[in-house]
Backbone as a ProteinNet text record, in pm:
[ID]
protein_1_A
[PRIMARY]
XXXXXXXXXXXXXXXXXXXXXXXXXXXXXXXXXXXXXXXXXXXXXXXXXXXXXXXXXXXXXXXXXXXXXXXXXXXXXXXXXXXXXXXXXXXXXXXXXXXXXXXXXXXXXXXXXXXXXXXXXXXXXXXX
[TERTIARY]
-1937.5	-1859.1	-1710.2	-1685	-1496.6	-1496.8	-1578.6	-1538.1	-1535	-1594.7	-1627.6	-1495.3	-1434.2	-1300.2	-1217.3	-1214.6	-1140.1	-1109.2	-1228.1	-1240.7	-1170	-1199.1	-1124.8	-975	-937.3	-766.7	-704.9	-804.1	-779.6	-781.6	-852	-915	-724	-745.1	-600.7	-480.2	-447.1	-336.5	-308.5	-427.8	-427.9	-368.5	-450.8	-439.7	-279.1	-227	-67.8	30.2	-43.9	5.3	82.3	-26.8	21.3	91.4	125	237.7	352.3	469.9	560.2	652.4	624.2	797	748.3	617.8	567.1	661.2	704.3	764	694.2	641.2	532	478.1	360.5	213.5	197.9	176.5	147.3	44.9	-73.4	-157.9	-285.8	-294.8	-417.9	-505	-638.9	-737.5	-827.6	-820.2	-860.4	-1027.2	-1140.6	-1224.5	-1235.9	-1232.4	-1257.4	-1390.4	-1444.6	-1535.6	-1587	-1688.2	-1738.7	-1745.9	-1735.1	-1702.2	-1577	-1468.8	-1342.2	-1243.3	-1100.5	-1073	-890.8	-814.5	-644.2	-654.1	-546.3	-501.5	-341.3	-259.6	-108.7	-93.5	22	125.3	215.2	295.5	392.9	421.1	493.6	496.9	641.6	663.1	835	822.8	971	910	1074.5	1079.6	1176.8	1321.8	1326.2	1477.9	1504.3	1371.8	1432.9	1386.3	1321	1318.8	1137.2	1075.6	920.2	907.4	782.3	702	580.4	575.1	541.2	430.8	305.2	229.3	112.3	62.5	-29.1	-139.8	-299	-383.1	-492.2	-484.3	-609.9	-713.3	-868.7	-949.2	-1065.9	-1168.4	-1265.3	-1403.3	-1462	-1561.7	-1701.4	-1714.4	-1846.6	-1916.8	-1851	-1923.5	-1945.3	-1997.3	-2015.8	-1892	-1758.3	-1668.7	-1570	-1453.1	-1381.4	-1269.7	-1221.2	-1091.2	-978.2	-892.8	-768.3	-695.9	-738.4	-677.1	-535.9	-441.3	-333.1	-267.5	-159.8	-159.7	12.3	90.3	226.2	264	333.3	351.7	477.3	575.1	699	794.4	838.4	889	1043.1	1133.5	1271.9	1326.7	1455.3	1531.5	1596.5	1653.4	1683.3	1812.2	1873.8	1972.2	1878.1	1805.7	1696.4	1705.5	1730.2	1736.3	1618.4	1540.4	1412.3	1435.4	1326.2	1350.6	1221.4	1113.7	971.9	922.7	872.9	738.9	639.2	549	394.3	340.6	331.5	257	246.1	82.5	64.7	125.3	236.9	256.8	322.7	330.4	320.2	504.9	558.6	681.4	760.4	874.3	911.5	1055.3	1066.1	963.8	844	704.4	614.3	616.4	568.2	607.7	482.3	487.7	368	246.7	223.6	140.9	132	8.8	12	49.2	-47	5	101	185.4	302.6	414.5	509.2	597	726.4	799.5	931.8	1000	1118.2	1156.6	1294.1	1337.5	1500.4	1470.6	1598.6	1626.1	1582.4	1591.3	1603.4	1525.4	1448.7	1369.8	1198.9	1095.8	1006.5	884	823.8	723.3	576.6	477.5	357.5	337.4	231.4	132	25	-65.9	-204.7	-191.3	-289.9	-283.4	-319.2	-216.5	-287.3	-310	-385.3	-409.4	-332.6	-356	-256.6	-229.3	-347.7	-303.8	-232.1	-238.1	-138.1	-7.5	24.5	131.2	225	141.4	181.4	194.1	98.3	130.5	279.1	328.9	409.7	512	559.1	665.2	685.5	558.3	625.8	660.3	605.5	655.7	780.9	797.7	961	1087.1	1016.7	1073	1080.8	1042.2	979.3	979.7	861.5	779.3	625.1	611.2	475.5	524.1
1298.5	1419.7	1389	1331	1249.8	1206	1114.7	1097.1	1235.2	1290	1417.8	1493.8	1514.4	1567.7	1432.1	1372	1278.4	1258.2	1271.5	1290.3	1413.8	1532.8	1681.5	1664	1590.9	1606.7	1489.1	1364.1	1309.6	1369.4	1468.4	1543.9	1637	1732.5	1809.3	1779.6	1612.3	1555.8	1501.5	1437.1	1437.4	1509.2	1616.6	1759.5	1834.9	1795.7	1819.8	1715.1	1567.2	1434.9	1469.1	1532	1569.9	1672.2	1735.7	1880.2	1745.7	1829.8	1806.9	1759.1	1875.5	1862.6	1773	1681.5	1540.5	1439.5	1385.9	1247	1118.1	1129.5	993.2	1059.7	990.6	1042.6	849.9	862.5	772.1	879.4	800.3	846.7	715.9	691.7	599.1	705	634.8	709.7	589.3	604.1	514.9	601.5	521.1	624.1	471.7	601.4	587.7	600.8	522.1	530.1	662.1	696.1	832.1	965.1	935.1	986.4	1069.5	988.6	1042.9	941.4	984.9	977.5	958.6	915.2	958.9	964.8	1019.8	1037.2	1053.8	946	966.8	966.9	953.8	999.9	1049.9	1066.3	1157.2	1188.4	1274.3	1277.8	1344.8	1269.2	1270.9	1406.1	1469.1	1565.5	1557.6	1587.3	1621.8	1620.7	1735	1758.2	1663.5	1558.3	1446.6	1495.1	1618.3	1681.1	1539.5	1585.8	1484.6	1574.4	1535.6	1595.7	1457.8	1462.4	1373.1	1401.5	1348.3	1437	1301	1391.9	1295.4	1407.1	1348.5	1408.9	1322.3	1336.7	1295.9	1347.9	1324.9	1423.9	1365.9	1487.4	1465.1	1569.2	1483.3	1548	1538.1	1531.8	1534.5	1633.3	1741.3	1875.3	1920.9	2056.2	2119.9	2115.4	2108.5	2117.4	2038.7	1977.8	1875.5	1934.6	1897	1952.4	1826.2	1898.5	1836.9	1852.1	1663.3	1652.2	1669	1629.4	1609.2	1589.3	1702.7	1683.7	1705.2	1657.1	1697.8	1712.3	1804.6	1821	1858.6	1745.2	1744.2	1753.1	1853.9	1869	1888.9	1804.2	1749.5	1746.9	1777.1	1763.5	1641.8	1604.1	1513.7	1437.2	1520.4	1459.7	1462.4	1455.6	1412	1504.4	1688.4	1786.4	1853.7	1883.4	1939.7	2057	2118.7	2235.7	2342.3	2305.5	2279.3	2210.9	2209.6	2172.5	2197.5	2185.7	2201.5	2109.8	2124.8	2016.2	2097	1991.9	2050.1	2003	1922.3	1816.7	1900.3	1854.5	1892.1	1948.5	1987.7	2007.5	2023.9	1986.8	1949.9	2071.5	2172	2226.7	2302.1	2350.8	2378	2533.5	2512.4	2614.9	2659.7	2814.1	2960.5	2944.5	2842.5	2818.5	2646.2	2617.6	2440.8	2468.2	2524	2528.5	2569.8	2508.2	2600.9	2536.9	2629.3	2568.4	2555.7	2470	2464.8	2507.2	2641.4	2682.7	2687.7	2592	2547.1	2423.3	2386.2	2316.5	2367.3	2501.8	2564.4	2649	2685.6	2809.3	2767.8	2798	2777.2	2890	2918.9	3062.4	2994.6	3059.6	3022.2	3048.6	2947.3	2944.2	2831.4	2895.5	2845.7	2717	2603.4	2454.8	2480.3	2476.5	2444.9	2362.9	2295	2233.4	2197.5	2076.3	1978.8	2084.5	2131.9	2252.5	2326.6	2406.2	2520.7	2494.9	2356.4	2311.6	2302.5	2206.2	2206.1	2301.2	2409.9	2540.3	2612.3	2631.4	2658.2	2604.7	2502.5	2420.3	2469.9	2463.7	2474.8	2582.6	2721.3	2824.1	2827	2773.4	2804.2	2727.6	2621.5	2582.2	2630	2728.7	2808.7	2723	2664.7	2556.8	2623.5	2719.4	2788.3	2916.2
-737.8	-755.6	-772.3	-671.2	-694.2	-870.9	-884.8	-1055.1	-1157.3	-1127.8	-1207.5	-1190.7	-1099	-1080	-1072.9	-1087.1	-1165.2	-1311.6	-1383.4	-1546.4	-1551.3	-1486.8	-1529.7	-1528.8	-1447	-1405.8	-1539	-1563.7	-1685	-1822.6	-1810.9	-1935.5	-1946.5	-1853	-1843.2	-1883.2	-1772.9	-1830.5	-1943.1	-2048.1	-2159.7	-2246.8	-2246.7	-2344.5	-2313.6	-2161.4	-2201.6	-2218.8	-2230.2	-2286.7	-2463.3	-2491.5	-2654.2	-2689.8	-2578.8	-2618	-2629	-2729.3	-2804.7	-2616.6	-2557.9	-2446.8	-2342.9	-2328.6	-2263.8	-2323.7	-2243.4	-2346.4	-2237.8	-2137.1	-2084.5	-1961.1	-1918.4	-1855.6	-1766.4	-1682.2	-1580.6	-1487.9	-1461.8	-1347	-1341.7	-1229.9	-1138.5	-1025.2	-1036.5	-1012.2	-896.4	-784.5	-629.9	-585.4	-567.4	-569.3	-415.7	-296.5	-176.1	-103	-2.9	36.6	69.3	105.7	173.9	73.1	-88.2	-178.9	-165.5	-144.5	-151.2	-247	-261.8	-362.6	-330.1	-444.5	-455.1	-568.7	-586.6	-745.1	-736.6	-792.6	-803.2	-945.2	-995.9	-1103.3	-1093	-1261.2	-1256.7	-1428	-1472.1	-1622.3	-1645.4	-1718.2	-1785.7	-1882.3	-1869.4	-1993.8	-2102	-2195	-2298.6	-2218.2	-2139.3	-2043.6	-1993.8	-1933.4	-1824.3	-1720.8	-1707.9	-1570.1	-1547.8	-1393.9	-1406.8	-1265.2	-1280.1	-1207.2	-1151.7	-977.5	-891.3	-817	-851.2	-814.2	-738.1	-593.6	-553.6	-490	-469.5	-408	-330.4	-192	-163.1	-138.8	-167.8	-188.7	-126.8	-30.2	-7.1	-144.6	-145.4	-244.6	-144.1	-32.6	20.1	31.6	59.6	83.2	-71.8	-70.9	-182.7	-329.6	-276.8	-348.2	-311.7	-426.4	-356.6	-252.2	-165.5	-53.7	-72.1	-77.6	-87.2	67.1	96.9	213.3	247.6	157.7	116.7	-57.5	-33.8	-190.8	-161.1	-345.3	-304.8	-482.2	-530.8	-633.2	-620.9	-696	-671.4	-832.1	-867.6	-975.6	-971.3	-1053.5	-998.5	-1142.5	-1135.3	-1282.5	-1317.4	-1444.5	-1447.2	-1361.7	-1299.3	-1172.8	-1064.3	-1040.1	-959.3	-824.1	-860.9	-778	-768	-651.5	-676.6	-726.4	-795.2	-884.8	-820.3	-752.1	-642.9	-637.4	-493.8	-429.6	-397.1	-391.7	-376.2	-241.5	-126.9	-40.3	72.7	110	273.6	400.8	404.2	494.6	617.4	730.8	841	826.7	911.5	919.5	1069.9	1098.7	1216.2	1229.8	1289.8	1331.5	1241.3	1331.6	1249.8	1165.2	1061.1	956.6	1001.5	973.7	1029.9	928.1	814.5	729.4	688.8	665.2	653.1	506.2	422.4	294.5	224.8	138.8	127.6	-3.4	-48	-184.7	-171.6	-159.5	-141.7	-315.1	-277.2	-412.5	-390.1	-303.9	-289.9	-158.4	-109.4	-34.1	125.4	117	225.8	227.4	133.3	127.5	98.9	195.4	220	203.4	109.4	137.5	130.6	147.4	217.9	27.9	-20.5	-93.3	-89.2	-172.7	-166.6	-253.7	-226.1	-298.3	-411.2	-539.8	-650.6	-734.9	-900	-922.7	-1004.3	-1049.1	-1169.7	-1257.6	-1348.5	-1485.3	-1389.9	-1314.3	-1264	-1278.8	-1224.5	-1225	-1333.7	-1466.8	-1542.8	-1634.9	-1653.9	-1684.9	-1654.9	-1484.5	-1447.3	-1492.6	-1514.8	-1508.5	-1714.4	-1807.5	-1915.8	-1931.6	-1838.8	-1888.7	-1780.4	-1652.1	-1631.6	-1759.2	-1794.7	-1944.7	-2098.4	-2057	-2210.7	-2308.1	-2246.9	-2313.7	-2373.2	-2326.7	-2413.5	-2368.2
[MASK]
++++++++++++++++++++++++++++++++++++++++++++++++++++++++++++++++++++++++++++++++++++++++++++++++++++++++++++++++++++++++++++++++

């Protein structure tokens, strides 16, 4: 099952490998014991802005779970622009999941996937 959602997220990043505002695509694919999984990268785009993206994944049960994921999208002065991750926070934030949409500003959302992401990011670029 891990490979199978492995091929999909290859399949995705592909197909926005060839939009015009991609200018490079890096991603490695770790298939972990217990049918689990990582997946890092990142992909350069036209502005300079990139986007940093990692997931670790259990696929044992019915569907895969994302143990940890972080989707980090930054401009070309290397200012985050969002975040995407579940990581713990000191002090603890009222939700594990969640999007950083400034430095300081934190609102609860749900984990989403590579296309979402990259969807998002071309249309905050009016890129489609």
């Amino acid at each position: 099952m891990i490979q199978t959602y492995f091929a999909h997220i290859k399949a995705t990043v592909d197909q926005f490998a060839a939009a015009p505002f991609v200018l490079e695509v890096s991603i490695s694919f770790e298939t972990r014991p217990g049918n689990q999984g990582y997946l890092h990268g990142h992909i350069g785009f036209v502005d300079k802005s990139r986007l940093f993206f990692r997931e670790y994944l259990d696929a044992s049960a019915e569907h895969v779970e994302k143990l940890m994921y972080t989707y980090h999208y930054q401009s070309a002065a290397d200012r985050m622009i969002f975040r995407y991750d579940n990581a713990q926070h000191k002090p603890p934030l009222p939700f594990v999941e969640h999007k950083h949409i400034s430095d300081t500003e934190i609102i609860r959302s749900d984990a989403p996937s590579i296309p979402i992401v990259l969807t998002e990011i071309a249309r905050h670029k009016q890129w489609i």
